[in-house]
C-alpha positions in Angstrom: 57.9 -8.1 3.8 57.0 -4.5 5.5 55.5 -4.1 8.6 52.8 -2.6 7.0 52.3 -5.4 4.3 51.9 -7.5 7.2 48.9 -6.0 8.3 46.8 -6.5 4.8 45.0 -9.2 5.7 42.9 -10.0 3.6 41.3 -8.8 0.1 37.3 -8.3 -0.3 36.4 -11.1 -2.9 33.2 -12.9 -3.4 31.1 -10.3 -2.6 28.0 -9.0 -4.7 28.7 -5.5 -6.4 25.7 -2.7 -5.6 22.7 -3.3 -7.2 22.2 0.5 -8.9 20.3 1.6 -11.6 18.1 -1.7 -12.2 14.4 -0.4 -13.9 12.4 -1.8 -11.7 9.0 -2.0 -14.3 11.2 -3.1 -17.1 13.1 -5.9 -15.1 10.1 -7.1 -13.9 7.9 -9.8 -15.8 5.5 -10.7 -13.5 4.7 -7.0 -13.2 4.7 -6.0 -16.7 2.4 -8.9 -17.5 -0.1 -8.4 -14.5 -0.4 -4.7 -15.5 -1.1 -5.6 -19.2 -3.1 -8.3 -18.2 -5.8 -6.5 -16.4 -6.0 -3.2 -18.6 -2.9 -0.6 -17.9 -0.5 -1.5 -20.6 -1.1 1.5 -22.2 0.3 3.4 -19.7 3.5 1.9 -20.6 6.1 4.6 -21.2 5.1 6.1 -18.0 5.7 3.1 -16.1 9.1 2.6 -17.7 10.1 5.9 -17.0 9.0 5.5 -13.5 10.8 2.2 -13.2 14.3 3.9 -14.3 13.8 6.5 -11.9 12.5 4.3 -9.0 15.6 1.8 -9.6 17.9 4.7 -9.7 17.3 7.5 -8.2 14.5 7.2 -5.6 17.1 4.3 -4.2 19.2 6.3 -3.5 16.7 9.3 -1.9 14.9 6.8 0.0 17.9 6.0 1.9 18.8 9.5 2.8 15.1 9.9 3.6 15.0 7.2 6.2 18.5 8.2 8.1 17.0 11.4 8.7 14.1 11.3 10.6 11.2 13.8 10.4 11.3 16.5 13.2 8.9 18.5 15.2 8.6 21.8 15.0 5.7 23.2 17.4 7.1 26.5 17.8 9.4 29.5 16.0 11.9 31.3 17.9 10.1 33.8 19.2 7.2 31.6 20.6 4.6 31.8 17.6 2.8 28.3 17.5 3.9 26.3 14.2 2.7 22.3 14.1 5.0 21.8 11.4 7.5 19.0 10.7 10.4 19.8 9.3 12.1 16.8 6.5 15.5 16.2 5.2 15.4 17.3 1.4 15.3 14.0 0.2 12.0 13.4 1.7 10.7 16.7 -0.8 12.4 15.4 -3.9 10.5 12.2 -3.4 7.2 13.7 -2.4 8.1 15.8 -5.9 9.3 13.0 -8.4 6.2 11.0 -7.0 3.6 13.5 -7.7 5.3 14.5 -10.5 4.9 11.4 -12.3 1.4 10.1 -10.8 1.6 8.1 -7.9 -1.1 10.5 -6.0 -2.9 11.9 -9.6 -2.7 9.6 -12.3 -5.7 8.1 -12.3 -7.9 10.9 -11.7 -5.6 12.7 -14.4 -6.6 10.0 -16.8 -10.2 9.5 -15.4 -12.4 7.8 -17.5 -9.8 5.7 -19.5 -9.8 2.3 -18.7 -7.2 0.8 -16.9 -5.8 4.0 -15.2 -6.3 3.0 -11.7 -4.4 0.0 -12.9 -1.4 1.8 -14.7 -1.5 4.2 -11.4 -1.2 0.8 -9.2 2.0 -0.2 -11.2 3.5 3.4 -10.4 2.5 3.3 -7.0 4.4 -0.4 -6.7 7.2 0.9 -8.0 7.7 3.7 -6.3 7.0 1.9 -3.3 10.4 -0.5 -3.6 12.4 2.7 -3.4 10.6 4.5 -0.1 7.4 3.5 1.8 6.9 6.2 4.0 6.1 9.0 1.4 3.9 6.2 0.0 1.7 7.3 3.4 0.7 10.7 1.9 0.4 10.0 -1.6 -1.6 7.5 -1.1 -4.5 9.1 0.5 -4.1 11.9 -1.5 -4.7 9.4 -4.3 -7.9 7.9 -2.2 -9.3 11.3 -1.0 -10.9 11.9 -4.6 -14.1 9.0 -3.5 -14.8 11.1 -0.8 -14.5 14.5 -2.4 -16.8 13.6 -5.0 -19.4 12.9 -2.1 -19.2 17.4 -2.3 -19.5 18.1 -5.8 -19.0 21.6 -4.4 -15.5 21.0 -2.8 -14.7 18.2 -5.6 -14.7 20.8 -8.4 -11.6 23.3 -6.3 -9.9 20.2 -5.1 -9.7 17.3 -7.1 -8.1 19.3 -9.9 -5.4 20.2 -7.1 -5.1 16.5 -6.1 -4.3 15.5 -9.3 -1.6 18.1 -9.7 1.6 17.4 -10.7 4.0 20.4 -9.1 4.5 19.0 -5.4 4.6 22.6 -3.1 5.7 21.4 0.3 4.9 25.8 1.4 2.5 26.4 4.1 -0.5 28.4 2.7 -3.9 28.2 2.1 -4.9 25.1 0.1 -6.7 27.2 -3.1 -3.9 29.4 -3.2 -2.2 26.7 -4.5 -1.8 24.2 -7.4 -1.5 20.9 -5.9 -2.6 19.3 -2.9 -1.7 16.5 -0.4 -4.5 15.2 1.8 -4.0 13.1 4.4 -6.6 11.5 6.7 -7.7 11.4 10.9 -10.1 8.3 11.7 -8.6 6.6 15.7 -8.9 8.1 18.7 -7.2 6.6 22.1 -10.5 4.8 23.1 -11.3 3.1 20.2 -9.3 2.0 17.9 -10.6 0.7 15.0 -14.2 1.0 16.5 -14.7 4.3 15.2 -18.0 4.4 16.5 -16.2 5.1 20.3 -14.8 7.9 18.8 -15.7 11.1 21.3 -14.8 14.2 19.0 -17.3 16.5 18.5 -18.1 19.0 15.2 -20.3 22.2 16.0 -21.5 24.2 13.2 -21.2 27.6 12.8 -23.5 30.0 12.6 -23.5 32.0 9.3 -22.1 35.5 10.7 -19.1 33.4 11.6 -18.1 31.6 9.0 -14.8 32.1 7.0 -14.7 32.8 3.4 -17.1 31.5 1.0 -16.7 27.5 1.1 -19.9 26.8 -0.6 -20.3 24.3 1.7 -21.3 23.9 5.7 -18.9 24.7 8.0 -18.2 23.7 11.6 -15.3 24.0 14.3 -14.4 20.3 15.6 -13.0 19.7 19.2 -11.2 16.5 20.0 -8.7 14.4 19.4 -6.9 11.7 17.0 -4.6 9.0 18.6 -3.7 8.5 14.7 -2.6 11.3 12.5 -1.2 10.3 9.5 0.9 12.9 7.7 0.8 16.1 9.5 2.6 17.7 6.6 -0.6 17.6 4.5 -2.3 20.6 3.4 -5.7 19.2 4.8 -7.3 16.0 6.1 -10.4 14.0 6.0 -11.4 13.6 9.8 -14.5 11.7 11.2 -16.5 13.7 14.2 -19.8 13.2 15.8 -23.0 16.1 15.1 -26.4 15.8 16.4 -27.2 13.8 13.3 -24.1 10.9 14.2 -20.5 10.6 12.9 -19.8 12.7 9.8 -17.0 13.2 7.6 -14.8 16.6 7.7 -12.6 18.2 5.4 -10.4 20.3 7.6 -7.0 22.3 6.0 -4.0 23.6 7.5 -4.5 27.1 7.0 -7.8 28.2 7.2 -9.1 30.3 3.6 -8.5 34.2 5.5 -4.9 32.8 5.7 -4.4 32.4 9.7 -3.2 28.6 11.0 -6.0 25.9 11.5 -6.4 25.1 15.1 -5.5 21.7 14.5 -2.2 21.2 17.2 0.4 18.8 16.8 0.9 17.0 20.5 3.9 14.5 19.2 5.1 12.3 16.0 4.6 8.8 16.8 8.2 6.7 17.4 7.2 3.9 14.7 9.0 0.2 14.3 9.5 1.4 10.8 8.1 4.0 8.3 11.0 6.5 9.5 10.5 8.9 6.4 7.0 9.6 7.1 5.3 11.3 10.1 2.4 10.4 11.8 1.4 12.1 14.8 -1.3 12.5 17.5 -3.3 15.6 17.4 -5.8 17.7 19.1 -9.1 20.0 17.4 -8.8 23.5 19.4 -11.9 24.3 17.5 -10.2 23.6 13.9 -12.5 25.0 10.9 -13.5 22.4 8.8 -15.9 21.7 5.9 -18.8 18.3 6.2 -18.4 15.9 3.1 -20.7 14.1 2.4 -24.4 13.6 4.6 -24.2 14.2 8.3 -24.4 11.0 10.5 -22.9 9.2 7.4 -19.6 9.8 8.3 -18.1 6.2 8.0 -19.6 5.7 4.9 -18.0 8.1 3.0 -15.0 8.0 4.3 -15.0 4.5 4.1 -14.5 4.9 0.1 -11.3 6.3 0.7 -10.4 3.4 2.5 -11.8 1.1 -0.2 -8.5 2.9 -2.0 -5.9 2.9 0.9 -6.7 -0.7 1.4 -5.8 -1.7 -2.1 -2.0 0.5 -1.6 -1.9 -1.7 1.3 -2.1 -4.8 -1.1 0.3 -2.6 -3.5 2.8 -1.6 -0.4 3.1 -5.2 0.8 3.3 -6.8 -2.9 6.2 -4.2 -3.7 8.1 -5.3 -0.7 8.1 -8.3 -1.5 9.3 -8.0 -4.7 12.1 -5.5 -3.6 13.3 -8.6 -1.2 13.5 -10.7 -3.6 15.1 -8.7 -6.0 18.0 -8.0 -3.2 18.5 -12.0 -2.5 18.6 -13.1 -6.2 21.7 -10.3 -6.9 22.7 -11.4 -4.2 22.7 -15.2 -4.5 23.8 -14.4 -8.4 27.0 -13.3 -7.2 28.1 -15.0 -3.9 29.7 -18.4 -3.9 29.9 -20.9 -0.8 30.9 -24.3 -1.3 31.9 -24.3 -4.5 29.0 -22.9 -6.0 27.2 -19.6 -6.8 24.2 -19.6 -4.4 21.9 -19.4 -6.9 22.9 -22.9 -8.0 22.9 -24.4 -4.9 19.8 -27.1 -4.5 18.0 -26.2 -1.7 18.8 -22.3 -2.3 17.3 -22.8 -5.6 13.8 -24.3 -3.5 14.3 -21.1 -1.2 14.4 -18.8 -4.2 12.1 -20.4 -6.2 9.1 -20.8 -3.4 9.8 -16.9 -2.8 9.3 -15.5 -6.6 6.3 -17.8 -6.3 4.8 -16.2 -3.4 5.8 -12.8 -4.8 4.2 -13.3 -8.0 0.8 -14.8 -7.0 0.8 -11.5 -4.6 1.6 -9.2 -8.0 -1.6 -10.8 -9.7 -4.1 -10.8 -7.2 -3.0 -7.2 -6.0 -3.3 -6.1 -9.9 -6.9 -8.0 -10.5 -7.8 -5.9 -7.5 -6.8 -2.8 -9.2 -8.6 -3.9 -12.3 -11.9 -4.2 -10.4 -11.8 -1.0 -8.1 -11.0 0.5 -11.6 -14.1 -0.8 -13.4 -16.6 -0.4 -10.2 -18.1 2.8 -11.4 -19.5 0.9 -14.7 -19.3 -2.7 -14.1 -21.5 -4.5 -11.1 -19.7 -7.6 -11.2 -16.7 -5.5 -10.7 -17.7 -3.4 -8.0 -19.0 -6.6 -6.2 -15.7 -8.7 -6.7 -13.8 -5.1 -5.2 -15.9 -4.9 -2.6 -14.8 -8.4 -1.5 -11.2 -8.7 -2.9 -9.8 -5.4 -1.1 -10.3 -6.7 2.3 -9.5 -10.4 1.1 -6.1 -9.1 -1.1 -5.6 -7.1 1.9 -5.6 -9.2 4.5 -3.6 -12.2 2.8 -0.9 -10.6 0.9 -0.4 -8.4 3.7 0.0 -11.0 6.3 2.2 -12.9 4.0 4.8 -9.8 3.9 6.9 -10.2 6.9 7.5 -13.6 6.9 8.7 -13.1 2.8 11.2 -10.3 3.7 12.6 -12.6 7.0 13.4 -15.1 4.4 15.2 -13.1 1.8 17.2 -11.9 4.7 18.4 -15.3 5.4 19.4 -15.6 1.6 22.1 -13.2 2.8 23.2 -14.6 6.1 24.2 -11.8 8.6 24.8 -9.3 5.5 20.9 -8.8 5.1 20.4 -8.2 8.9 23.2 -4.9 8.6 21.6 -1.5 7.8 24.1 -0.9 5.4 21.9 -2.6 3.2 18.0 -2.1 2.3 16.9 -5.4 3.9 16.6 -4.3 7.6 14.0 -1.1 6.0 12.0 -3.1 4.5 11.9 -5.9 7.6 11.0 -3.0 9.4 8.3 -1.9 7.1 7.4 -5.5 6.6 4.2 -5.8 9.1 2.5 -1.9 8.6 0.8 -2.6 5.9 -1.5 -5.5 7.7 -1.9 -3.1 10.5 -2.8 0.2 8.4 -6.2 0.6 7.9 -7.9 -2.3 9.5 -5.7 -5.0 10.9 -6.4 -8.5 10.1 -9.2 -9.2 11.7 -11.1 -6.6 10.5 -10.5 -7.5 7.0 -12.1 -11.0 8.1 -14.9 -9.4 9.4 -15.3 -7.3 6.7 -15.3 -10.1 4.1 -18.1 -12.3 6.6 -20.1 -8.6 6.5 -19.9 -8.3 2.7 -20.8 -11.8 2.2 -24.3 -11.5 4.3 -25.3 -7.9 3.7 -24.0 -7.8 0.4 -24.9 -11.1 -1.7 -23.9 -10.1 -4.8 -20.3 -9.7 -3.7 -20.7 -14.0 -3.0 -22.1 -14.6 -6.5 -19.1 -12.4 -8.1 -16.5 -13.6 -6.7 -18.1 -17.3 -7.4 -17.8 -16.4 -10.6 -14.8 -15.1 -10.8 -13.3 -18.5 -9.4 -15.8 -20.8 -11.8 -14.2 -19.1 -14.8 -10.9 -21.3 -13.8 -13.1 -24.5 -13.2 -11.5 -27.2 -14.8 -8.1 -26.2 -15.4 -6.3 -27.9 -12.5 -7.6 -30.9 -10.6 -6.7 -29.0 -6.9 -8.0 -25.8 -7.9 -11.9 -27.4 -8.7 -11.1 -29.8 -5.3 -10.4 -26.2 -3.7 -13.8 -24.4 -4.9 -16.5 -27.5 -3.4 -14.7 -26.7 -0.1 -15.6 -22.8 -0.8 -18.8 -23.8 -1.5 -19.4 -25.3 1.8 -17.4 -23.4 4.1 -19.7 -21.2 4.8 -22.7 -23.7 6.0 -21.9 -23.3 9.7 -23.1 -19.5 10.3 -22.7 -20.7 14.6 -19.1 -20.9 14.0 -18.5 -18.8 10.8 -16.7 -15.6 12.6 -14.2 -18.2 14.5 -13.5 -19.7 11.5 -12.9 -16.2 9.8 -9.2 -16.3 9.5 -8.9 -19.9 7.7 -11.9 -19.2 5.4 -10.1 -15.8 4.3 -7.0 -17.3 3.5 -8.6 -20.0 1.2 -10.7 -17.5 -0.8 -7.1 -15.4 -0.9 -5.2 -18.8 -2.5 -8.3 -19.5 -4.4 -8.2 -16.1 -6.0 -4.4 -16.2 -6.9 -4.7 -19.6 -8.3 -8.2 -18.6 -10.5 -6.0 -15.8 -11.8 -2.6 -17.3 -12.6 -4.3 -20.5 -14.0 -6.1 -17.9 -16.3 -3.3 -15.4 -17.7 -0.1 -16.6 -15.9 2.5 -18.9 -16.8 1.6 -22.0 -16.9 4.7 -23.5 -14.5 3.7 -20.4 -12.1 0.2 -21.8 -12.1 0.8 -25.2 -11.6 3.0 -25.2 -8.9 1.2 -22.7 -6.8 -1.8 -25.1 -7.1 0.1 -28.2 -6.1 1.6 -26.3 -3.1 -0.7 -24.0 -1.7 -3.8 -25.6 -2.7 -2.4 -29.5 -2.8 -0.5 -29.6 0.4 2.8 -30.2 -1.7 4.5 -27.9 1.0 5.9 -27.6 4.1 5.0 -24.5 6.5 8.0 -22.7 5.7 9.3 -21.4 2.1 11.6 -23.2 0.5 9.9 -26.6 0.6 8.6 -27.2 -2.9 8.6 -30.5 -4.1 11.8 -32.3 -5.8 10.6 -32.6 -9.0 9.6 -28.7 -9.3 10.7 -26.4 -12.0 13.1 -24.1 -10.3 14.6 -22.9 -13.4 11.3 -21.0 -14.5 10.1 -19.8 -11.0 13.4 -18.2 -10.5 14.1 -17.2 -14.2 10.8 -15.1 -14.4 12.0 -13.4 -11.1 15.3 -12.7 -11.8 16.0 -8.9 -12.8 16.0 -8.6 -16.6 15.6 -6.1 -19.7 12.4 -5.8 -21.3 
């Protein structure tokens, strides 16, 4: 033997091979049958050739994207003010493959058809696996649209422009070009999610002053926001206080005579996760901007823009989990320990099996979502049960998102805690989404404010679950303690977070006992409705059917 042949000391066995160029839509059951289920099958051959692209490509981009952080760039060389951020190119062909295929515009490209907020959803998930932090911007450039509309006047030159499919990352004036990205300014320092603390102040100007012809009134706004999300956008819908009480703002990066907006970058926030992305803190220097909608009813309006980020929260957090899974079934499917693949070991098996249960029920309720906000605008009992379900959806499936990704880690020992694989991004990425537009207890609150302001929202999603009555013995136990959980009004808000939950597991169990697979249905009953569980996954019962929990979620072909 050589010296050298001495030092080979070993050969790499029993490891999984990279998982590449997996479609993600047509590998995936529970999503295929979720979106045909609630109305955006026909939006099919989009979604597959989105899924290729998304399993393929946008991996791979989304990785480069995330190693190379977004950087500030306040100034040019010779001292001219900038506020720009400057992204590797991967970040660009994302933002461009995205809008290119409909994650921002296809629904309002197909508006009118049934189902196209749903079919938009199922790009937006998949897209979602590959990167999370372009998901920021094309989101609320999807969500901007039920604001706009507030301004007939500004909704005819910029929806069309929203809905654009030719990305154009070039600084210029928003008209000048053919699609838009619109992001969004709500928190200042003080308050937080109490908007109403908000201090920044919008002055109108007086006719001689104004800038080109808007159509619309103008003001300069002067403040602040301790929340900017995506500084790169070519305008944003801000909230600021008149005479008349907050009022929503559409202000642009470059003002319509062509000169830079005073809106001035102060830093990018230094996030946990979400490293593709930028979101900063700003500062109005008497920035130009355009009201939407009434004065004084500032939160309103641009509270139907949230109505839409909330449900990509539900979308973002859903898609995770389904990424992680995907990531610990290849690879369980292909590492051995033992004397077994993973896959086949016992309680691996329960581990798996409880996750592509969890990820599933968070599929279907996130996509019966969809289906109402799509159907609001004609249906009442739609628009009720989305009025409720976003901040329910939102606040369970979100929460459940961290804990998910933790445990597909562990299906990979100290390989999934390595940032040579995906795992650690999406751990990372894992707890945004419950934070983003309204933490958890806001969602609560919300649903307790919907519930006494709004009675019909009660009596639809009543009905919703009494259209499942009678098909599992848990599920109908499950509904008479609904029905009287919300006697005590003294101790209702303390309660919030329990009562929440339950209308969440109630909601997933309605839905899967009515279109999902009969096993999938079942078994989530007896376990999160039943009590046949322990508080950690992987603690299904002996006699449950592991083979078709984990065969549905396996990667497959159409």
């Amino acid at each position: 033997m050589t010296v050298a042949a001495q030092f080979l000391t070993h050969t790499v066995d029993n490891q999984a091979p990279p998982l590449r160029n997996v479609n993600l839509y047509a590998s995936d059951v529970a999503l295929r049958e979720a979106v045909t289920r609630e109305g955006g099958g026909w939006g099919e051959a989009d979604l597959l050739a989105y899924g290729a692209i998304a399993g393929g490509e946008l991996m791979e981009l989304g990785a480069s994207a995330n190693e190379n952080k977004p950087k500030l760039k306040l100034f040019d060389r010779y001292g001219h003010r900038l506020d720009e951020v400057e992204f590797h190119p991967a970040y660009h062909r994302i933002m461009a493959l995205g809008i290119a295929h409909g994650v921002a515009g296809y629904a309002w490209r197909h508006a009118g058809r049934a189902g196209a907020h749903v079919a938009r959803a199922g790009l937006a998930f998949l897209h979602n696996q590959a990167d999370q932090g372009t998901s920021c911007p094309l989101t609320m450039t999807y969500a901007c649209v039920a604001a706009l509309q507030h301004e007939p006047a500004l909704a005819q030159a910029w929806v069309p422009r929203v809905a654009g499919a030719d990305y154009d990352p070039v600084v210029r004036p928003a008209l000048a070009k053919t699609t838009l990205t619109v992001g969004m300014g709500m928190t200042e320092k003080q308050g937080g999610s109490d908007v109403r603390a908000n201090t920044t102040k919008a002055y109108v100007l007086a006719e001689g002053s104004r800038i080109g012809d808007a159509g619309n009134e103008q003001f300069e706004i002067v403040g602040h926001k301790w929340f900017f999300s995506a500084p790169m956008c070519d305008a944003w819908l801000v909230l600021a206080y008149t005479d008349a009480g907050i009022t929503c703002f559409l202000a642009p990066k470059m003002k319509p005579d062509g000169t830079r907006n005073a809106i001035r970058i102060q830093r990018l926030k230094d996030k946990l996760g979400d490293w593709s992305n930028a979101s900063s803190e700003v500062e109005f220097q008497g920035a130009w901007a355009e009201r939407v909608g009434p004065e004084g009813r500032g939160i309103a309006t641009i509270l139907e823009m949230v109505a839409l980020t909330r449900l990509d929260c539900m979308i973002g957090s859903a898609s995770l989990m389904r990424q992680a899974l995907v990531q610990a079934l290849h690879h369980t499917q292909h590492r051995a320990a033992f004397g077994k693949k993973l896959i086949d070991q016992p309680l691996m098996r329960n581990v798996l099996a409880d996750l592509a249960l969890e990820s599933e029920a968070a599929t279907a309720l996130t996509f019966r979502v969809a289906r109402a906000v799509d159907a609001s605008a004609t249906d009442p009992h739609e628009a009720a049960l989305a009025r409720l379900a976003t901040a329910i959806g939102k606040y369970w499936v979100c929460k459940r998102a961290p804990a998910f990704v933790n445990e597909a880690q562990e299906c990979l020992g100290g390989a999934g805690y390595v940032e040579d694989g995906p795992l650690p991004r999406l751990y990372r990425q894992a707890p945004l989404n419950s934070i983003w537009e309204g933490s958890g207890n806001i969602q609560c609150l919300d649903v307790l404010r919907a519930l006494s302001r709004e009675p019909e929202t009660r009596e639809a999603y009543f009905l919703e679950l009494g259209s499942a009555r009678g098909l599992n013995a848990e599920f109908d136990r499950e509904l008479g303690w609904l029905a009287a959980a919300f006697e005590d009004t003294a101790t209702l808000e303390v309660r919030a977070r329990r009562i929440v939950e339950r209308m969440a597991l109630a909601l997933q169990a309605a839905i899967l006992l009515k279109g999902g697979n009969a096993v999938v249905a079942e078994t989530f009953c007896a376990t999160r409705l039943g009590g046949a569980q322990g508080l950690v996954y992987g603690t299904l019962l002996a006699e449950t059917d592991f083979a078709t929990l984990i065969g549905r979620a396996v990667p497959q072909a159409a």
